[in-house]
OpenMM code with the backbone's topology and positions (N, CA, C; nanometers):
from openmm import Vec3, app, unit

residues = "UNK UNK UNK UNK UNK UNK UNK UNK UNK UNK UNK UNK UNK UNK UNK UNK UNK UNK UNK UNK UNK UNK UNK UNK UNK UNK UNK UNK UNK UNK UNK UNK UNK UNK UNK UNK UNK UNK UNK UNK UNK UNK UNK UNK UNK UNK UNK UNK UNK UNK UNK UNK UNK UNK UNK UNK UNK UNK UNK UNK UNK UNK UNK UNK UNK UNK UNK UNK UNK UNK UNK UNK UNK UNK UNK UNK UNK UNK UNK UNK UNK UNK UNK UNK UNK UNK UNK UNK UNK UNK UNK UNK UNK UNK UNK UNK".split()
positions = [
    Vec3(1.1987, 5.7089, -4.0782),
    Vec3(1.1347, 5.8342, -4.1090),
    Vec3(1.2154, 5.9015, -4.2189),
    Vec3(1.1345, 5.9631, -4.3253),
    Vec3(1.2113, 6.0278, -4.4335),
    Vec3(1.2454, 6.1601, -4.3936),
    Vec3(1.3829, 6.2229, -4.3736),
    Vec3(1.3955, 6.3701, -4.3991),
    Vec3(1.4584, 6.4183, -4.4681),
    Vec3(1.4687, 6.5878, -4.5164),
    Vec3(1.4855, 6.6650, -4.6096),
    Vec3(1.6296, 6.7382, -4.5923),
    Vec3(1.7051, 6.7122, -4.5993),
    Vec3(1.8240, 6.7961, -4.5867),
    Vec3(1.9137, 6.8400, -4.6610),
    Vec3(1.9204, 6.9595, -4.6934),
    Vec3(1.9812, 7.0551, -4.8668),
    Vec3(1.9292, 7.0083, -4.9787),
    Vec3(1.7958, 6.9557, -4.9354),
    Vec3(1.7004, 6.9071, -5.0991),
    Vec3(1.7727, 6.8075, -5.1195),
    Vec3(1.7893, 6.6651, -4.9950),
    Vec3(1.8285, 6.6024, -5.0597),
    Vec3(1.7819, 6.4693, -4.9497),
    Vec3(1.6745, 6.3577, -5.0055),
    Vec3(1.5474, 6.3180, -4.8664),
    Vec3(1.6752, 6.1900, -4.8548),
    Vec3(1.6431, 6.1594, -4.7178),
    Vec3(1.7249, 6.0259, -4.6111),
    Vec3(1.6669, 5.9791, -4.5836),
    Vec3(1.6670, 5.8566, -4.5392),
    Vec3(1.5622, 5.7493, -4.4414),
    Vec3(1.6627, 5.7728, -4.3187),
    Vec3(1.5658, 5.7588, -4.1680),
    Vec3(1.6712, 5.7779, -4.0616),
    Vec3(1.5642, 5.7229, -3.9795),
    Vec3(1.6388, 5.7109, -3.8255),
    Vec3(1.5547, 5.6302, -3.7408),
    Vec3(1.7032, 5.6634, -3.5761),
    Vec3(1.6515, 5.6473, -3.5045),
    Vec3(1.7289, 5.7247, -3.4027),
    Vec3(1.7878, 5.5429, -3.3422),
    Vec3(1.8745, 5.5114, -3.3073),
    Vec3(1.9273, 5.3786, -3.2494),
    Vec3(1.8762, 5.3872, -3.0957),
    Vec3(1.8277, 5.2753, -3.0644),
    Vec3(1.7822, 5.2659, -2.9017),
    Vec3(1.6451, 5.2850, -2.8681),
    Vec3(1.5902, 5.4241, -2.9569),
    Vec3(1.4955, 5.4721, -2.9481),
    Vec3(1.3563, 5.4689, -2.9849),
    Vec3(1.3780, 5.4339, -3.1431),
    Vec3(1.2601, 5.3792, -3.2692),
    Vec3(1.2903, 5.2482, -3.3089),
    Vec3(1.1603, 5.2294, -3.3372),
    Vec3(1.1784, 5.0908, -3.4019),
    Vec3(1.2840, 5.0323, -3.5083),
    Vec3(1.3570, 4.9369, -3.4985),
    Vec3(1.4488, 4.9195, -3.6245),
    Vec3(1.4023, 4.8707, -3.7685),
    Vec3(1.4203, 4.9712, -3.8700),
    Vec3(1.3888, 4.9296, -3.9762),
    Vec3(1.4255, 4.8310, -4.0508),
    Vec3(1.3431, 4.7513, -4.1886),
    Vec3(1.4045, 4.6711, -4.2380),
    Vec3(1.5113, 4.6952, -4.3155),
    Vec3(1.5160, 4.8546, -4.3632),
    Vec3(1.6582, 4.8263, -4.4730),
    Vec3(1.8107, 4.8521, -4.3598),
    Vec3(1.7676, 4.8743, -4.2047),
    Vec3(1.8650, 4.8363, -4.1199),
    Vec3(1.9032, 4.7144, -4.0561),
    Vec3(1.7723, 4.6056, -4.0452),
    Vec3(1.8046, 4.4694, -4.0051),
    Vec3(1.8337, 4.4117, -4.0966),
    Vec3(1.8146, 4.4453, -4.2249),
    Vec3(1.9063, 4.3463, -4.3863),
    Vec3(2.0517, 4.3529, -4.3249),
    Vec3(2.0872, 4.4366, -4.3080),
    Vec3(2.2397, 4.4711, -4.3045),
    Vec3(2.2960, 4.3797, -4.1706),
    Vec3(2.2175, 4.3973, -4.0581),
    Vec3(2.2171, 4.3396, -3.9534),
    Vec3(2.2618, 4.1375, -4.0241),
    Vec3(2.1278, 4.1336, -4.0896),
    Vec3(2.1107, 3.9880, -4.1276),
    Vec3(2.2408, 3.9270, -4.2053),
    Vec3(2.2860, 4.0226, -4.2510),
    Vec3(2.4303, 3.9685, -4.3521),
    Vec3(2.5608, 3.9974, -4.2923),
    Vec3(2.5500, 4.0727, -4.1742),
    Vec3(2.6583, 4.0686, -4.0734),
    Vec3(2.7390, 4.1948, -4.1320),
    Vec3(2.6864, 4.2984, -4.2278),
    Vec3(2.7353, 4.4245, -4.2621),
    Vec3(2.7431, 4.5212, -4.1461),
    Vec3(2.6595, 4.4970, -3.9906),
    Vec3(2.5964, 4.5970, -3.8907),
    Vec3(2.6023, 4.4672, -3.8315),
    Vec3(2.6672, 4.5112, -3.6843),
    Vec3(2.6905, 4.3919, -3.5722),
    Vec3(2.6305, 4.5039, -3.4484),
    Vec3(2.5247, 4.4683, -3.3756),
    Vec3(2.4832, 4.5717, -3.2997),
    Vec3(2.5317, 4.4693, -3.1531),
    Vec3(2.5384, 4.5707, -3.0508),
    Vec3(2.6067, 4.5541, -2.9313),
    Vec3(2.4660, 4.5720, -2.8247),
    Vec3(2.4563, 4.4864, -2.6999),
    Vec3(2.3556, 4.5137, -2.6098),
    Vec3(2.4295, 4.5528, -2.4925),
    Vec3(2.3892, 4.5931, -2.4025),
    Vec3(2.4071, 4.5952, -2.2373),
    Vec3(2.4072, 4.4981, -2.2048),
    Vec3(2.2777, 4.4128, -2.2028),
    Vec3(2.2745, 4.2803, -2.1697),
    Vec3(2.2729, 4.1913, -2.2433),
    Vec3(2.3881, 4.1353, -2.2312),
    Vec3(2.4272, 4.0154, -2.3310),
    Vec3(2.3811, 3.8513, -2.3059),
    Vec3(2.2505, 3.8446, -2.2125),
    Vec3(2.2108, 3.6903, -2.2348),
    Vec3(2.1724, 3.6732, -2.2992),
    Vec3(2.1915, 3.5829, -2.4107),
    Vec3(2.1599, 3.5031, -2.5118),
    Vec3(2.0280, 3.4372, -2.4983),
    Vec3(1.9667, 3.4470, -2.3822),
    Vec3(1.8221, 3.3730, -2.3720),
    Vec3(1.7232, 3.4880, -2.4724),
    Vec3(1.7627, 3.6296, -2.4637),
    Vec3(1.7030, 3.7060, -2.4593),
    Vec3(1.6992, 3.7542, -2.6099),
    Vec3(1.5751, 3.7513, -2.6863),
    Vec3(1.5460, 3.7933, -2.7786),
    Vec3(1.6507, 3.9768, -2.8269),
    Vec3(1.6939, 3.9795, -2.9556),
    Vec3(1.7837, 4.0970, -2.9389),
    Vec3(1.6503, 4.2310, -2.9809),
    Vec3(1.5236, 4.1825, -2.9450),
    Vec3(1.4621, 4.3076, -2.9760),
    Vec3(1.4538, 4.4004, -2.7652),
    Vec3(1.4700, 4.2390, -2.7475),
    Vec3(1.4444, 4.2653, -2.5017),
    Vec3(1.5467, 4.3239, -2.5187),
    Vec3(1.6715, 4.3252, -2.5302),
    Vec3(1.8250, 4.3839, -2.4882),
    Vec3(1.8019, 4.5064, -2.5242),
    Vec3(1.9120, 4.5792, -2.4593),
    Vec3(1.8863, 4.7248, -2.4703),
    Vec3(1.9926, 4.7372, -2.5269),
    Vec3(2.0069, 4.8220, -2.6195),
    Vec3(2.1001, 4.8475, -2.7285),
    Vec3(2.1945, 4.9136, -2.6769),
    Vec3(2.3441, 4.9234, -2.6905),
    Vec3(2.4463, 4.9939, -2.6316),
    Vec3(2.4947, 5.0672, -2.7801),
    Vec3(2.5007, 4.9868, -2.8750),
    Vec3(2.5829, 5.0611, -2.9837),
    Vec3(2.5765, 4.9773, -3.0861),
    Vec3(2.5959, 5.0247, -3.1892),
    Vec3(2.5979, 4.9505, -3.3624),
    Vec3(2.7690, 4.9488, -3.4139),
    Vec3(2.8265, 4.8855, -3.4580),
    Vec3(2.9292, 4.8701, -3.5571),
    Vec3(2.8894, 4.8600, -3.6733),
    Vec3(2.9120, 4.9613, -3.7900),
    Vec3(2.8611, 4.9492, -3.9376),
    Vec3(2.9725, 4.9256, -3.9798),
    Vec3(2.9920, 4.8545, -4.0770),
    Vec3(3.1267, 4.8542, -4.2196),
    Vec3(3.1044, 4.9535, -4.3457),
    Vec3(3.1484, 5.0409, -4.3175),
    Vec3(3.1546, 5.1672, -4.3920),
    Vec3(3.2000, 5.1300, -4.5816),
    Vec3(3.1916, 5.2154, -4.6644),
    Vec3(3.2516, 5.1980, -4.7858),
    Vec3(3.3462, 5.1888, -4.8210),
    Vec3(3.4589, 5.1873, -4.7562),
    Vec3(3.5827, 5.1625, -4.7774),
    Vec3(3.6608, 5.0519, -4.7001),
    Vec3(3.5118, 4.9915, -4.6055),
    Vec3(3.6015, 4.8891, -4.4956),
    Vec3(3.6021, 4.9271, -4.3629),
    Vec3(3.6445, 5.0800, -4.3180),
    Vec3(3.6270, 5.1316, -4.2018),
    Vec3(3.4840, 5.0821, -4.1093),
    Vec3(3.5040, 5.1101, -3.9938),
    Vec3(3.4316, 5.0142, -3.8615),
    Vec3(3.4172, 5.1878, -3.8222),
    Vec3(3.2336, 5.1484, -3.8454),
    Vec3(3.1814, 5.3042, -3.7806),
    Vec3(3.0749, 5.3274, -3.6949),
    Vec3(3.0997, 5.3613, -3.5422),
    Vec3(3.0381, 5.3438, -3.4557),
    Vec3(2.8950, 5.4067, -3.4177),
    Vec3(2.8116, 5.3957, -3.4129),
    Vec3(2.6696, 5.4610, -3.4147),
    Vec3(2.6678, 5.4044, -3.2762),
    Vec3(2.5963, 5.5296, -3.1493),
    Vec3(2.5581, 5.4718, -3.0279),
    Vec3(2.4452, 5.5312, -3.0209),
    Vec3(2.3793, 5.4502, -2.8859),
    Vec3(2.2264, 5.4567, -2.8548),
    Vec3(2.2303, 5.6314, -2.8592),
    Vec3(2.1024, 5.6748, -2.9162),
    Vec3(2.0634, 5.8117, -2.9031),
    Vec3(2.1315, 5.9182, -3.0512),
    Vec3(2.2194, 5.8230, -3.1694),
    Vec3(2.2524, 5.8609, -3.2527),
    Vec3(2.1557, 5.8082, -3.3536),
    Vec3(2.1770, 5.8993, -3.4681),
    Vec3(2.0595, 5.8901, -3.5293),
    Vec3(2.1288, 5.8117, -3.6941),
    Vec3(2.0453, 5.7298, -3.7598),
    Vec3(2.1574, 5.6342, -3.8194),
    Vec3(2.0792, 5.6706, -3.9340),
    Vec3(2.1349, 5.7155, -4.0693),
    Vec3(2.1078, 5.7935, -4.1770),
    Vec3(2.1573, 5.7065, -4.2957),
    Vec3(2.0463, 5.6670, -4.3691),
    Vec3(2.0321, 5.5717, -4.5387),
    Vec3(2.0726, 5.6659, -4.5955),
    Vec3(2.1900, 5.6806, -4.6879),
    Vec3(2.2060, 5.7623, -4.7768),
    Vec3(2.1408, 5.6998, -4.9254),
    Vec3(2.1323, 5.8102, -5.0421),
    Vec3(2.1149, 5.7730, -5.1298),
    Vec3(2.1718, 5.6863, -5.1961),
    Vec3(2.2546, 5.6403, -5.1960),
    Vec3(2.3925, 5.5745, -5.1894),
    Vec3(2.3969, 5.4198, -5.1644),
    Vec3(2.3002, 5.4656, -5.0566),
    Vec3(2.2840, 5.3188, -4.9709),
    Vec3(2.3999, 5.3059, -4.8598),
    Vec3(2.5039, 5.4189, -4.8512),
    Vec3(2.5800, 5.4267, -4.6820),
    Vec3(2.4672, 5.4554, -4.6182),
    Vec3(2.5384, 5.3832, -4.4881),
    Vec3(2.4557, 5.4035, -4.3653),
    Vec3(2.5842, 5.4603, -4.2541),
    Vec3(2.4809, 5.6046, -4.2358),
    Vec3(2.6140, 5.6512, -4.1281),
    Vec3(2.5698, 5.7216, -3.9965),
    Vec3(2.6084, 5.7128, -3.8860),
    Vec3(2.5601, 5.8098, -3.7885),
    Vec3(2.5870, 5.9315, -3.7715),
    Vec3(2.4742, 5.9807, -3.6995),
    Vec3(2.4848, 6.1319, -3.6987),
    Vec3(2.4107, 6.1465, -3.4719),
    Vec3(2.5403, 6.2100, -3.4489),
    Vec3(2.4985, 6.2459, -3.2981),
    Vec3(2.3751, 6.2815, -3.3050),
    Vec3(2.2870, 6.2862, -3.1893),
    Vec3(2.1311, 6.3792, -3.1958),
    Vec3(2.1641, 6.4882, -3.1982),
    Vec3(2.2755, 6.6089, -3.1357),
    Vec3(2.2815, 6.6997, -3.1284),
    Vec3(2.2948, 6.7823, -3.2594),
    Vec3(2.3743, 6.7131, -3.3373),
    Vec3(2.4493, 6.7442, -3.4924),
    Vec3(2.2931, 6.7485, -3.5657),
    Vec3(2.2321, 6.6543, -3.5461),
    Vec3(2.0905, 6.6377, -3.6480),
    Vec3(1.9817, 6.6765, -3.6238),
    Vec3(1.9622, 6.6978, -3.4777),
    Vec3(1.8508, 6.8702, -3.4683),
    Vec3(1.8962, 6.9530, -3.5581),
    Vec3(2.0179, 7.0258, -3.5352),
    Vec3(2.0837, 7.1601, -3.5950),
    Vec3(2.0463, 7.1093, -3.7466),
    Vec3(2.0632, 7.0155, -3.8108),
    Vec3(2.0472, 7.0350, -3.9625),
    Vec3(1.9052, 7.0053, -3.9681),
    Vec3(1.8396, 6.9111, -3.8886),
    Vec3(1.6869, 6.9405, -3.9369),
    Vec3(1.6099, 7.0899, -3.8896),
    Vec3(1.6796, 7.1270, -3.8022),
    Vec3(1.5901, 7.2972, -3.7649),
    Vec3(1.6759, 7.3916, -3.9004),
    Vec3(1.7292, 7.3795, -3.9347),
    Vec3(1.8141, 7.4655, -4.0603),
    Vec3(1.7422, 7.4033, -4.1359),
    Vec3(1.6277, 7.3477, -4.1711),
    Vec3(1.5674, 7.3106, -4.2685),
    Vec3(1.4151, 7.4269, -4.3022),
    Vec3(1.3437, 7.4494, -4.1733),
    Vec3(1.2993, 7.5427, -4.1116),
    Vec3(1.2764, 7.6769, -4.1227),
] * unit.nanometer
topology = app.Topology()
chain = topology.addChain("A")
for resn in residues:
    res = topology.addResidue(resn, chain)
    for name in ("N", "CA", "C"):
        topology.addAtom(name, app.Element.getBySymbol(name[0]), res)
């Protein structure tokens, strides 16, 4: 979903919750984003598992944790970074 924040639009999508996008499973596919399940059988397709948390590789190298119910934000940039749900109501209602 695209949003607007200080006139300045994001692609975002909430982890756990919405469907995963493709410019988030690219990253997935090249091993840039290593996502974590609850249930870890391997029989199980990783769309069945329930998501526990994401590991992103940040721009400098840093290991940056996005968990279920955080909301994971395309920058213009092309970083991908999380943002708590709580933190990203407050800036999308300040949009308002």
């Amino acid at each position: 979903m695209k949003v607007t924040i200080n006139n300045s639009e994001f692609e975002t999508f909430q982890l756990g919750y919405d469907p995963i996008p493709d410019w988030f499973m690219n990253r997935v596919t090249n091993n840039t984003i290593v996502l974590h399940a609850v249930n870890n059988d391997p029989d199980l397709h990783m769309e069945c598992r329930e998501l526990s948390h994401c590991i992103i590789d940040g721009k400098y190298g840093e290991k940056i944790r996005g968990n279920k119910g955080d909301f994971i934000v395309l920058t213009k940039d092309g970083q991908m970074l999380p943002c708590h749900s709580s933190l990203y109501t407050i800036l999308i209602n300040k949009q308002t």
